[in-house]
The first five atom37 places (N, CA, C, CB, O) and aatype in JSON, in Angstrom:
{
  "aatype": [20, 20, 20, 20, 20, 20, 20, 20, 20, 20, 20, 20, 20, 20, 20, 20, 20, 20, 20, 20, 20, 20, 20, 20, 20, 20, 20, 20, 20, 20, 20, 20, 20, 20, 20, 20, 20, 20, 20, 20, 20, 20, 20, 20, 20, 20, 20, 20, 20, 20, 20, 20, 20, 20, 20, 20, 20, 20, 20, 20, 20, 20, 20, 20, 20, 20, 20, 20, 20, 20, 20, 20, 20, 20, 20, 20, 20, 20, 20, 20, 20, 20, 20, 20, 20, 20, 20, 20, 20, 20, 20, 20, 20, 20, 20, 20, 20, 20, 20, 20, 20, 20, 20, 20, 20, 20, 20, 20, 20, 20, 20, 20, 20, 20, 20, 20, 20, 20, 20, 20, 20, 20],
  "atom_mask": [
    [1, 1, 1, 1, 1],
    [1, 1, 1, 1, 1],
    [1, 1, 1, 1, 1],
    [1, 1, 1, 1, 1],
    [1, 1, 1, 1, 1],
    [1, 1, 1, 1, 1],
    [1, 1, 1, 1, 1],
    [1, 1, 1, 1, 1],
    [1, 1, 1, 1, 1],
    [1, 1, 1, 1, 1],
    [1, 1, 1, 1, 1],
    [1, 1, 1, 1, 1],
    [1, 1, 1, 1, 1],
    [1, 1, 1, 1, 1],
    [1, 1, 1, 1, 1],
    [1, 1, 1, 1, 1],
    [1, 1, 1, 1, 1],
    [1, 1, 1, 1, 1],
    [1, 1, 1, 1, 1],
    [1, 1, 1, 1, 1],
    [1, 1, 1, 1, 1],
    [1, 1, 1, 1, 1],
    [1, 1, 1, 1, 1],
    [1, 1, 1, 1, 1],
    [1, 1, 1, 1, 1],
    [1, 1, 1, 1, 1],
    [1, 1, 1, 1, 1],
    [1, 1, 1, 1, 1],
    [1, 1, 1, 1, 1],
    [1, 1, 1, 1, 1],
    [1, 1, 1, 1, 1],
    [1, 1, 1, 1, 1],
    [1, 1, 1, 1, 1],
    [1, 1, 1, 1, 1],
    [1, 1, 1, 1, 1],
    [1, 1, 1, 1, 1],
    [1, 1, 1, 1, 1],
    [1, 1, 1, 1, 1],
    [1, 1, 1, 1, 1],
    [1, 1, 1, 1, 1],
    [1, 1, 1, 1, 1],
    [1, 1, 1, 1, 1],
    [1, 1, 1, 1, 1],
    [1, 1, 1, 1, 1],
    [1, 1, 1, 1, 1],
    [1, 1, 1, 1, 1],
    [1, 1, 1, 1, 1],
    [1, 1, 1, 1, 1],
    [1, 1, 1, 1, 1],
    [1, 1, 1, 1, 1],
    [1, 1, 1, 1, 1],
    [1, 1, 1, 1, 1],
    [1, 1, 1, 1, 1],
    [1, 1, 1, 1, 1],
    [1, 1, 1, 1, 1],
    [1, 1, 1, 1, 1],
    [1, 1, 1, 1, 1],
    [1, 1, 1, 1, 1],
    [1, 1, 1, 1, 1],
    [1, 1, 1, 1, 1],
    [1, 1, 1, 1, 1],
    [1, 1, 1, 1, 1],
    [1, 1, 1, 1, 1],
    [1, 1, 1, 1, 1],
    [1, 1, 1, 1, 1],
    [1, 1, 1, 1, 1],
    [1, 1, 1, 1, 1],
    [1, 1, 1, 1, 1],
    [1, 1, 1, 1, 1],
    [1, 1, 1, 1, 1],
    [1, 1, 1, 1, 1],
    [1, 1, 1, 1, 1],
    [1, 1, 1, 1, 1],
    [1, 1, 1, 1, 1],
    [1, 1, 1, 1, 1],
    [1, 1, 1, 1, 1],
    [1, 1, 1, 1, 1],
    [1, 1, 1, 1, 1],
    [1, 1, 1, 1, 1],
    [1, 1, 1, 1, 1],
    [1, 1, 1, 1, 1],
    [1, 1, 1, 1, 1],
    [1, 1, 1, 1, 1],
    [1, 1, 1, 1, 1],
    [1, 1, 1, 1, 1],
    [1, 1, 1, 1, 1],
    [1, 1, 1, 1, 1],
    [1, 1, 1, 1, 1],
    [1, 1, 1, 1, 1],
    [1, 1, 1, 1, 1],
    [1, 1, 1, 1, 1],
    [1, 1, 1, 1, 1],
    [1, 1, 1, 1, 1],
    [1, 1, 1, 1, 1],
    [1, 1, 1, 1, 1],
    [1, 1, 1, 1, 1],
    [1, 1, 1, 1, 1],
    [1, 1, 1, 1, 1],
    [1, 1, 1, 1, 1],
    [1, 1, 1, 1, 1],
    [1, 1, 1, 1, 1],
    [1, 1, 1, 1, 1],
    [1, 1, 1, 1, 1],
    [1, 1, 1, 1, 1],
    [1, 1, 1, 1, 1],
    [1, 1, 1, 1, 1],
    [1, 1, 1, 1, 1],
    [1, 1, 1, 1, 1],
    [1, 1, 1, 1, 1],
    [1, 1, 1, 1, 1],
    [1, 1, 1, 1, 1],
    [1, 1, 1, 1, 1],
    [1, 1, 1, 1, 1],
    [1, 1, 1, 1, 1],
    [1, 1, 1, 1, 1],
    [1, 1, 1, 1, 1],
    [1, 1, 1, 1, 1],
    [1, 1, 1, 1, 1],
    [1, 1, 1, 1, 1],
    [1, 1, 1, 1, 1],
    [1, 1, 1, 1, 1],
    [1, 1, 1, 1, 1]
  ],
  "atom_positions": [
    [[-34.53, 7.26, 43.91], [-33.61, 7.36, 42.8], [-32.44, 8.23, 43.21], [-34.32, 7.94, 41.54], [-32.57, 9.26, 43.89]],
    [[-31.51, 7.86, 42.86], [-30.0, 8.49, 43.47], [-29.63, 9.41, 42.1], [-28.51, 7.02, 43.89], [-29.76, 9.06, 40.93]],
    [[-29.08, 10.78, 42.65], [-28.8, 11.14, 41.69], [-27.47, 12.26, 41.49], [-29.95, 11.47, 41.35], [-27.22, 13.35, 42.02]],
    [[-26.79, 11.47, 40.52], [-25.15, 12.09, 41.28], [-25.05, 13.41, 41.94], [-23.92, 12.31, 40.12], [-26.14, 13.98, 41.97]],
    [[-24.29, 13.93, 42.36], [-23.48, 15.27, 42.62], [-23.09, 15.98, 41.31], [-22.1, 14.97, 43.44], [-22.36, 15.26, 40.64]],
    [[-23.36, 17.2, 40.72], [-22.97, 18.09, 39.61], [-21.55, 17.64, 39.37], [-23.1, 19.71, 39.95], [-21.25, 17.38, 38.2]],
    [[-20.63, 17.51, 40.29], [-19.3, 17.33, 39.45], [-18.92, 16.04, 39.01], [-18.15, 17.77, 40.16], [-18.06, 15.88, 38.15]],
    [[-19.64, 14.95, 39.68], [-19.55, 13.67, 39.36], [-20.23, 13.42, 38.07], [-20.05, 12.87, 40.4], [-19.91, 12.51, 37.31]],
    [[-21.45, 14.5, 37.79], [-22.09, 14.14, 36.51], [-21.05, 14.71, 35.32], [-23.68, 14.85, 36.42], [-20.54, 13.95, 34.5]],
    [[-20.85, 15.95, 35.35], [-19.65, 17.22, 34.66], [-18.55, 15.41, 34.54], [-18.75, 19.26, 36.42], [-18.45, 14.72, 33.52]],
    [[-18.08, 15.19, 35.54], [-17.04, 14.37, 35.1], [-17.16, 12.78, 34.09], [-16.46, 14.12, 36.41], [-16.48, 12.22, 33.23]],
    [[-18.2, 12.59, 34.69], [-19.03, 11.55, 33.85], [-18.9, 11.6, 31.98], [-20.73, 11.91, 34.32], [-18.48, 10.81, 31.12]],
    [[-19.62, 13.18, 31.96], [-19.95, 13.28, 30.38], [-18.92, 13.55, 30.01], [-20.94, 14.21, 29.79], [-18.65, 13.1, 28.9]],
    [[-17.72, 14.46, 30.76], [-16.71, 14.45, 29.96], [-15.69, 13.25, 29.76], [-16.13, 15.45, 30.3], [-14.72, 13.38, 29.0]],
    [[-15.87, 12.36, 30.29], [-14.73, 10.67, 30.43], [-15.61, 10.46, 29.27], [-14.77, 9.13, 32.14], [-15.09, 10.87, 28.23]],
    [[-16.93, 9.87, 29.08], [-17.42, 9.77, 28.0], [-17.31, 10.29, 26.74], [-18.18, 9.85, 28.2], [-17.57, 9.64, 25.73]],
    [[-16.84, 11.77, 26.73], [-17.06, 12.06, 25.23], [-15.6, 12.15, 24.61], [-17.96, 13.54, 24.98], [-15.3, 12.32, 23.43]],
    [[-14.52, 11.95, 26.02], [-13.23, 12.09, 25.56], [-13.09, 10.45, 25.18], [-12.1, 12.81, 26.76], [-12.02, 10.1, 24.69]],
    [[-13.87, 9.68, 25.32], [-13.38, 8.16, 25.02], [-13.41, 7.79, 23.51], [-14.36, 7.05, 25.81], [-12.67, 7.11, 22.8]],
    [[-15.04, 8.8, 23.19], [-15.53, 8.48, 22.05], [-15.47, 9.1, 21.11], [-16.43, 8.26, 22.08], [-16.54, 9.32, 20.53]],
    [[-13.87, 9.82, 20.4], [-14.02, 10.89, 19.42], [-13.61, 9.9, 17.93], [-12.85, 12.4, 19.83], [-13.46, 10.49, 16.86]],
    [[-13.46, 8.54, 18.01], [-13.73, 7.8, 16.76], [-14.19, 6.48, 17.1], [-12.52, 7.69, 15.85], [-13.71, 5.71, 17.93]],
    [[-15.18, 6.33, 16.39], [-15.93, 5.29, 16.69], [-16.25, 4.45, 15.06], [-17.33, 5.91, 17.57], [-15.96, 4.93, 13.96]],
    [[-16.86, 3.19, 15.3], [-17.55, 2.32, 14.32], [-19.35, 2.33, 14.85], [-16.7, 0.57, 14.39], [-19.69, 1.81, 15.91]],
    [[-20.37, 3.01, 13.89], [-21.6, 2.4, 14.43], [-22.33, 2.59, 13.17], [-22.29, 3.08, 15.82], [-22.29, 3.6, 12.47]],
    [[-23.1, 1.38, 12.92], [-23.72, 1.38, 11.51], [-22.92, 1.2, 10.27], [-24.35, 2.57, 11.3], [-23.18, 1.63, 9.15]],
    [[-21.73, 0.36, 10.73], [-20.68, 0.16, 9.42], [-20.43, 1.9, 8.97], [-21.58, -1.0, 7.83], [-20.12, 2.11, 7.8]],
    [[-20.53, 2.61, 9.54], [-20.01, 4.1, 9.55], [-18.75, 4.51, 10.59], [-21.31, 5.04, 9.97], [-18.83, 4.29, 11.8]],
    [[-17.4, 5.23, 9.85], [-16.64, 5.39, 10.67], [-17.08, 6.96, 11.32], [-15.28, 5.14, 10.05], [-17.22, 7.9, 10.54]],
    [[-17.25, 7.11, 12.63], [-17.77, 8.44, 13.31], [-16.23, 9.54, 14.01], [-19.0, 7.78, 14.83], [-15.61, 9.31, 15.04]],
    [[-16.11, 10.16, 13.49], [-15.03, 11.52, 13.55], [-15.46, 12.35, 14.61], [-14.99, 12.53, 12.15], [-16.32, 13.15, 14.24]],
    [[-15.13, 12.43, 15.89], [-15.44, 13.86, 16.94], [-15.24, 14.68, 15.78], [-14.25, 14.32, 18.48], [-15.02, 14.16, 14.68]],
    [[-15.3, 15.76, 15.93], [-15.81, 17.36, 15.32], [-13.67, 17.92, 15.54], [-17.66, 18.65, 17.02], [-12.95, 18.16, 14.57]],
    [[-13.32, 17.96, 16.61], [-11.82, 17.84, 17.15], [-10.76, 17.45, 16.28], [-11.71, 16.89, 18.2], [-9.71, 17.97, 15.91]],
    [[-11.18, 16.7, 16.11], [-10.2, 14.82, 15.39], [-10.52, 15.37, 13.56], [-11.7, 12.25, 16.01], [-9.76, 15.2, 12.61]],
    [[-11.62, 15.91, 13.54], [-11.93, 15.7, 11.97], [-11.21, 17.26, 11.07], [-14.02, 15.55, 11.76], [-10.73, 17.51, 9.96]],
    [[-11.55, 18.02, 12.43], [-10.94, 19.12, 12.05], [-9.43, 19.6, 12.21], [-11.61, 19.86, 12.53], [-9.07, 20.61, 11.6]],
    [[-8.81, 19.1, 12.77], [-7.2, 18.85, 12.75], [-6.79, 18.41, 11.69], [-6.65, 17.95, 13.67], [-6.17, 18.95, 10.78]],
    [[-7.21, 17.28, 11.86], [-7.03, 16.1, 10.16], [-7.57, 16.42, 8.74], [-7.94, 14.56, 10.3], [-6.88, 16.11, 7.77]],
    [[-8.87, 17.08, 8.55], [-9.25, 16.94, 7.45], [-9.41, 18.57, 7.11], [-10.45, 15.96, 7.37], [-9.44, 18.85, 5.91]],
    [[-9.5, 19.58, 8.01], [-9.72, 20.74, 7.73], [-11.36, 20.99, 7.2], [-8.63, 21.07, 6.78], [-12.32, 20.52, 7.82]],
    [[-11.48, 21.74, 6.07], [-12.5, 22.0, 5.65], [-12.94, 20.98, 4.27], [-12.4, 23.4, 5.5], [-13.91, 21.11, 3.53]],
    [[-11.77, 19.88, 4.21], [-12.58, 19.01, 2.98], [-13.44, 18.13, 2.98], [-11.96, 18.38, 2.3], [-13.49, 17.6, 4.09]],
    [[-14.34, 17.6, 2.09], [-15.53, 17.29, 1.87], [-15.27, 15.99, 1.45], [-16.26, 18.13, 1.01], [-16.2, 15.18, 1.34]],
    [[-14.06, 15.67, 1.2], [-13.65, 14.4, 0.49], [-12.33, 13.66, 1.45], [-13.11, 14.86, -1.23], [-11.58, 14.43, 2.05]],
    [[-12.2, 12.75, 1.52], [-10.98, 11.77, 2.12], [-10.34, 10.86, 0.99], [-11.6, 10.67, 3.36], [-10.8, 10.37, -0.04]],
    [[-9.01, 10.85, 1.62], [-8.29, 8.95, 0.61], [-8.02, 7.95, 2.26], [-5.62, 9.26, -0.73], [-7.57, 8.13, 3.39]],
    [[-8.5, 7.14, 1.62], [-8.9, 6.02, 2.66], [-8.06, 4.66, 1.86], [-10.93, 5.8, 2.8], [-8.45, 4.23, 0.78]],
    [[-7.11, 4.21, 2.42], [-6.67, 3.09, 2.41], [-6.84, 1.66, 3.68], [-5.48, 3.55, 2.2], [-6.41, 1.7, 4.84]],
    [[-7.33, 0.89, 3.26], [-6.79, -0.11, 4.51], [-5.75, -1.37, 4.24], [-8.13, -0.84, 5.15], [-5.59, -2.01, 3.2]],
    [[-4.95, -1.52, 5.76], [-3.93, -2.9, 5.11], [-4.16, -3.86, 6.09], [-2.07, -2.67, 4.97], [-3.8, -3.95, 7.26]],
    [[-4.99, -4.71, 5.2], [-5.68, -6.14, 5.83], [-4.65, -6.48, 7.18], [-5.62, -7.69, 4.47], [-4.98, -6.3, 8.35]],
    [[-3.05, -7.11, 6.61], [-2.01, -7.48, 7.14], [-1.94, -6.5, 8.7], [-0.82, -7.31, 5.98], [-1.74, -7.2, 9.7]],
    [[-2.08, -5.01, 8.95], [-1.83, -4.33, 10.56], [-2.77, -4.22, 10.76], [-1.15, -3.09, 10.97], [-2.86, -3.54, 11.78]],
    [[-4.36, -4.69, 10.15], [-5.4, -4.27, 10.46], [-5.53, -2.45, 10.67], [-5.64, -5.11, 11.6], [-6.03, -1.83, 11.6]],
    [[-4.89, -1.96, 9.44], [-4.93, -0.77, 9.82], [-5.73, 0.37, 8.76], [-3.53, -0.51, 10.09], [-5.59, 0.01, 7.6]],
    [[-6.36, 1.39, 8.86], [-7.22, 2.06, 8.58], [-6.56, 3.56, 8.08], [-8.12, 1.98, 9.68], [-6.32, 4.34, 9.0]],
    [[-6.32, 3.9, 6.97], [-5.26, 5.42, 7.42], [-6.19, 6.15, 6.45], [-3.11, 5.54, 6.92], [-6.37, 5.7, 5.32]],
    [[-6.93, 7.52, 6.98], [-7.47, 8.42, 6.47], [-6.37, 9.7, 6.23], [-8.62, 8.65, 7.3], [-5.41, 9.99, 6.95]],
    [[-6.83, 10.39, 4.92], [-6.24, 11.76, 5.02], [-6.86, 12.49, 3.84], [-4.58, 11.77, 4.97], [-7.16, 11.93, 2.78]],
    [[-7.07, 14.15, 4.16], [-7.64, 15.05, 3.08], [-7.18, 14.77, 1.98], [-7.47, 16.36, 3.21], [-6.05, 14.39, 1.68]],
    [[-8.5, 15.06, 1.08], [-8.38, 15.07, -0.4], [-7.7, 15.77, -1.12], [-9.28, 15.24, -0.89], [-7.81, 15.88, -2.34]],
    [[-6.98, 16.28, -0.46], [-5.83, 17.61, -0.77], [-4.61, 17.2, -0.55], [-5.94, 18.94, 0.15], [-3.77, 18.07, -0.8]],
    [[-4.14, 16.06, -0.11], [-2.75, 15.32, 0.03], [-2.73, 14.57, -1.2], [-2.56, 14.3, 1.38], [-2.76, 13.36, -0.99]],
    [[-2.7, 14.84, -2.21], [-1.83, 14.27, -3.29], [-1.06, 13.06, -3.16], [-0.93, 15.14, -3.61], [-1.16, 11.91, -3.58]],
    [[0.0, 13.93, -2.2], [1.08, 12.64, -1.91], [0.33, 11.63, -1.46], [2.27, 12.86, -0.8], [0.56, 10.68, -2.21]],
    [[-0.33, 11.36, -0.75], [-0.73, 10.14, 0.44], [-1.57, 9.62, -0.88], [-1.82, 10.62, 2.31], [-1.44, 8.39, -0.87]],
    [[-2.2, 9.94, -1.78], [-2.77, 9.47, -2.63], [-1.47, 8.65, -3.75], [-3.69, 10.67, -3.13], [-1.71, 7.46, -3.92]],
    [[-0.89, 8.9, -4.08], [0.3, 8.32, -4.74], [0.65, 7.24, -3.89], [1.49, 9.31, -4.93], [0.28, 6.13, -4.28]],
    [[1.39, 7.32, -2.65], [2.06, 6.55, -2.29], [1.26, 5.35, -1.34], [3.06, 7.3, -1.77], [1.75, 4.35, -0.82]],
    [[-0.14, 5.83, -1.32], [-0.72, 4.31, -0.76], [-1.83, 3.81, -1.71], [-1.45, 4.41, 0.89], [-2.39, 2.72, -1.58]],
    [[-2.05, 4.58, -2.54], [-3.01, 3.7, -3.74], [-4.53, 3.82, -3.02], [-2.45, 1.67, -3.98], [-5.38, 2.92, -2.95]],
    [[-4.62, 5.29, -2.46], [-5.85, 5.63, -1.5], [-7.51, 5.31, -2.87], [-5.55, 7.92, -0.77], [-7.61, 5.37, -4.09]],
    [[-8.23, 5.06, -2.03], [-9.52, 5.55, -2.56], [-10.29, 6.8, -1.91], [-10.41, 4.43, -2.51], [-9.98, 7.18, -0.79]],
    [[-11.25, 7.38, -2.6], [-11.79, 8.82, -2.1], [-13.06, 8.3, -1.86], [-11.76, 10.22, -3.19], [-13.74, 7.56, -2.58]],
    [[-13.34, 8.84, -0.61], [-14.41, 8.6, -0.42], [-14.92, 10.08, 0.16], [-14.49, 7.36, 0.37], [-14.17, 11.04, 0.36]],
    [[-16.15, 10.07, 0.36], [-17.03, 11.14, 1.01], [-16.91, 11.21, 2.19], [-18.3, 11.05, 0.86], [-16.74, 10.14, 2.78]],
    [[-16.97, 12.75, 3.17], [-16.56, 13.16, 4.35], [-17.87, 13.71, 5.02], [-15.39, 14.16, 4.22], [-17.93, 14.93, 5.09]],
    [[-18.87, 13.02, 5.5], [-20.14, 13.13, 5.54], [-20.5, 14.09, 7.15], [-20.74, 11.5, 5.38], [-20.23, 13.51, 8.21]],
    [[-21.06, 15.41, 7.2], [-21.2, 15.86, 8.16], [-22.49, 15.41, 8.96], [-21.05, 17.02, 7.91], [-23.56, 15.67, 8.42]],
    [[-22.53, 14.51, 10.66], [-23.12, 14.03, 11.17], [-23.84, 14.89, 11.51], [-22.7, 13.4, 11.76], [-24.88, 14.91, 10.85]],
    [[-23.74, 16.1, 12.74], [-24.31, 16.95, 13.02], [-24.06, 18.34, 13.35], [-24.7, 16.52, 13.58], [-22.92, 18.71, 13.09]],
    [[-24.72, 19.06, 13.77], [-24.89, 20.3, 13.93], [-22.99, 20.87, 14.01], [-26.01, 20.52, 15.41], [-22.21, 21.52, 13.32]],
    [[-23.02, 19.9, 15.7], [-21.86, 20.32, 16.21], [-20.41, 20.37, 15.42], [-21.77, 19.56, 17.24], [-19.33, 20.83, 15.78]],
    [[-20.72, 19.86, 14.45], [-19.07, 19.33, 13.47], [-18.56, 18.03, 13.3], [-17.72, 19.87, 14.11], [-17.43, 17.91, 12.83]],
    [[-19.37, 16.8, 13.68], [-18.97, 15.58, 13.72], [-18.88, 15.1, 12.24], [-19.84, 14.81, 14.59], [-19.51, 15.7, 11.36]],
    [[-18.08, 13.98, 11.93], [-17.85, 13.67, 10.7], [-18.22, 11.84, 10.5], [-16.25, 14.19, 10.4], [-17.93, 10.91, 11.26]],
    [[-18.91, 11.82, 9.27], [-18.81, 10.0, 9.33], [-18.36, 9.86, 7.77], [-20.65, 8.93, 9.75], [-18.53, 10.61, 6.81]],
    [[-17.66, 8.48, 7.92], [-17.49, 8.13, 6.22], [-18.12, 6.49, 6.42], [-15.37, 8.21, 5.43], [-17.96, 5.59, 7.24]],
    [[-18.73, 6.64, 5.47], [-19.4, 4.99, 5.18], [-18.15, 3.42, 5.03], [-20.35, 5.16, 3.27], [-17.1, 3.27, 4.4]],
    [[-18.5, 3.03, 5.44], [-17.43, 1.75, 5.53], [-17.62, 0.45, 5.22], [-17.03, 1.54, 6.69], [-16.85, -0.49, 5.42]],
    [[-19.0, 0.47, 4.58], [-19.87, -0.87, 4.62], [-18.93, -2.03, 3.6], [-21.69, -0.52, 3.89], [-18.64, -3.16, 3.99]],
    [[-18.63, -1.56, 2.49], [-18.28, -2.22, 1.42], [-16.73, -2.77, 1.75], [-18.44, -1.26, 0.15], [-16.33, -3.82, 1.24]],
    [[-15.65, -1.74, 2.92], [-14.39, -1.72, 3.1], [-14.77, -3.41, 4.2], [-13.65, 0.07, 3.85], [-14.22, -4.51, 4.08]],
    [[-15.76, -3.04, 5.09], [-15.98, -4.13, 6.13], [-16.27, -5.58, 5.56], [-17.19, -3.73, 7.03], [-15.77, -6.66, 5.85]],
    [[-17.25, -5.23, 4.67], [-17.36, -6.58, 4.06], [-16.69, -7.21, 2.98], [-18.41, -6.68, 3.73], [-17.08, -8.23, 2.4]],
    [[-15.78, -6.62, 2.77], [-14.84, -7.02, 1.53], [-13.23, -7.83, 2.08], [-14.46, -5.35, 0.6], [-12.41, -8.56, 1.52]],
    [[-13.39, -7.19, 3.52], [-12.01, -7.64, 3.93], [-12.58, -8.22, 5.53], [-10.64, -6.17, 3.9], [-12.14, -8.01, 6.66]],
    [[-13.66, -8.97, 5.05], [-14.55, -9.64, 6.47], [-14.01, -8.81, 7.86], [-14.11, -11.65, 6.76], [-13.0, -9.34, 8.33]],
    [[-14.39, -7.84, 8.45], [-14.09, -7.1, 9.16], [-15.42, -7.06, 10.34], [-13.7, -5.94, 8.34], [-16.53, -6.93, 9.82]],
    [[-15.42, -7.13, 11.43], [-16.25, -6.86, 12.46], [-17.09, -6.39, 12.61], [-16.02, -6.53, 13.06], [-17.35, -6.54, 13.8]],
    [[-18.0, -5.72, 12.04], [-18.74, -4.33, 11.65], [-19.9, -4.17, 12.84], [-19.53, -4.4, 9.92], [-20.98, -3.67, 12.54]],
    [[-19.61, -4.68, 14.37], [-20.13, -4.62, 15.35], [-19.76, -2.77, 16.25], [-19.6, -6.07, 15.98], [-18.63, -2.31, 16.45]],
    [[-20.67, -2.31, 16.49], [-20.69, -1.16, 16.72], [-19.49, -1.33, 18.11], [-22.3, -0.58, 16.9], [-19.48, -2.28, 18.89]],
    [[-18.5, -0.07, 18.13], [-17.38, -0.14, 19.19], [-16.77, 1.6, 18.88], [-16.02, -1.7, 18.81], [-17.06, 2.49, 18.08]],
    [[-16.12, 1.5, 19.62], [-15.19, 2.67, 20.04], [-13.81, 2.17, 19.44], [-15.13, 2.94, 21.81], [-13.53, 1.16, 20.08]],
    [[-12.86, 2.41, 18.54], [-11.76, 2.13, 17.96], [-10.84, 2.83, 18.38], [-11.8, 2.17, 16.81], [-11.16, 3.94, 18.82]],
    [[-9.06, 2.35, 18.4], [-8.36, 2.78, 18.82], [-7.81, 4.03, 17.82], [-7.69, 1.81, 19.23], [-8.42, 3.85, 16.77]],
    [[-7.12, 4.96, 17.69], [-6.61, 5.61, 16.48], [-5.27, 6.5, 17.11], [-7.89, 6.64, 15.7], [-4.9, 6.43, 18.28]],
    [[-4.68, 7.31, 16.1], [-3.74, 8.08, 16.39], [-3.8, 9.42, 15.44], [-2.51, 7.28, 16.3], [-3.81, 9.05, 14.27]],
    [[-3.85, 10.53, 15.52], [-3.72, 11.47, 14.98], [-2.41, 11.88, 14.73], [-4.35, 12.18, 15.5], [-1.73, 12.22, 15.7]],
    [[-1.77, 11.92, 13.29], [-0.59, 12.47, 12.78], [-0.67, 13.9, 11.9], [-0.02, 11.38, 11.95], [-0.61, 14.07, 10.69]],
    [[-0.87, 15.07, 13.26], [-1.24, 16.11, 12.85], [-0.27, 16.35, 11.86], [-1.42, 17.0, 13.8], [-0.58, 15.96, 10.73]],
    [[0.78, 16.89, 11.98], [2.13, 17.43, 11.28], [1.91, 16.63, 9.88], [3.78, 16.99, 12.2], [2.15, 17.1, 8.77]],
    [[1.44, 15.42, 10.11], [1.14, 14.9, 7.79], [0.06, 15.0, 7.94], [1.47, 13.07, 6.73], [-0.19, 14.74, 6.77]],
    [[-1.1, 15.2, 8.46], [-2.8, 15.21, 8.31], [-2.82, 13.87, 8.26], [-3.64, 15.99, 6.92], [-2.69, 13.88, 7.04]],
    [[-2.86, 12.94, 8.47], [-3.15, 11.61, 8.52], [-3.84, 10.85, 9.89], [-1.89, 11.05, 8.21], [-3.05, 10.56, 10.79]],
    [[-5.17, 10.54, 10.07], [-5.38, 9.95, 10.6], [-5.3, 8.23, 10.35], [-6.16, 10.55, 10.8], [-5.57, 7.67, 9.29]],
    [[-4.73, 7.4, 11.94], [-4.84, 5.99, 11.98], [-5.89, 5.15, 12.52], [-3.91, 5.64, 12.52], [-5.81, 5.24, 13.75]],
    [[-6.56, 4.6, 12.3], [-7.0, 3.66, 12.78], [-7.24, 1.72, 12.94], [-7.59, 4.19, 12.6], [-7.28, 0.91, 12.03]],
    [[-7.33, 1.56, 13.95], [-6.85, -0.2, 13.94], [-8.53, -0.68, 14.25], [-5.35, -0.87, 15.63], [-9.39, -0.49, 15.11]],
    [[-8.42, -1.19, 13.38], [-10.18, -1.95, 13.07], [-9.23, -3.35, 13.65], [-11.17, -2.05, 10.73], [-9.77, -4.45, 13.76]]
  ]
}
């Protein structure tokens, strides 16, 4: 059994965990701990809009008002995964309502620190 070199492994887990700080698994959207805390701070709640048309996904704290006005958000729950700070919000009903993929993957996104808004393209 072959078994890497320490820095090849060190480099390994970290390509891996930098790939995967938002993900889809279990019709659950999964938040690195990083990503959730930039964006959402310490709230417990999100407004979650999606627009069928860019295939696009835009989260932001329950504390933006505005973003709630101007995209007609729904609130959903900001569910803490584990220990470390990871975040999931349920997606089941968003996936199947707007026939959406709900095959477990790694998603593309963008963080818009300066408005708290996270993107994502389902």
């Amino acid at each position: 059994m072959f078994i890497p070199p320490r820095q090849l492994q060190d480099d390994l887990r970290a390509s891996t965990k930098e790939a995967s700080k938002v993900s889809l698994k279990s019709s659950h959207l999964l938040i690195d701990r990083t990503v959730a805390t930039e964006i959402f701070g310490d709230d417990l709640n999100v407004h979650l809009v999606y627009y069928p048309d860019r295939r696009a996904l835009m989260l932001a704290p329950k504390s933006d008002k505005l973003f709630k006005q101007l995209h007609k958000a729904k609130q959903h729950m900001l569910k803490d995964r584990n220990a470390q700070g990871d975040k999931t919000v349920a997606l089941h009903e968003l996936l199947i309502d707007n026939e959406i993929n709900s095959t477990d993957r790694e998603l593309e996104y963008e963080c818009q620190k300066a408005l708290k808004i996270l993107n994502i393209k389902l």
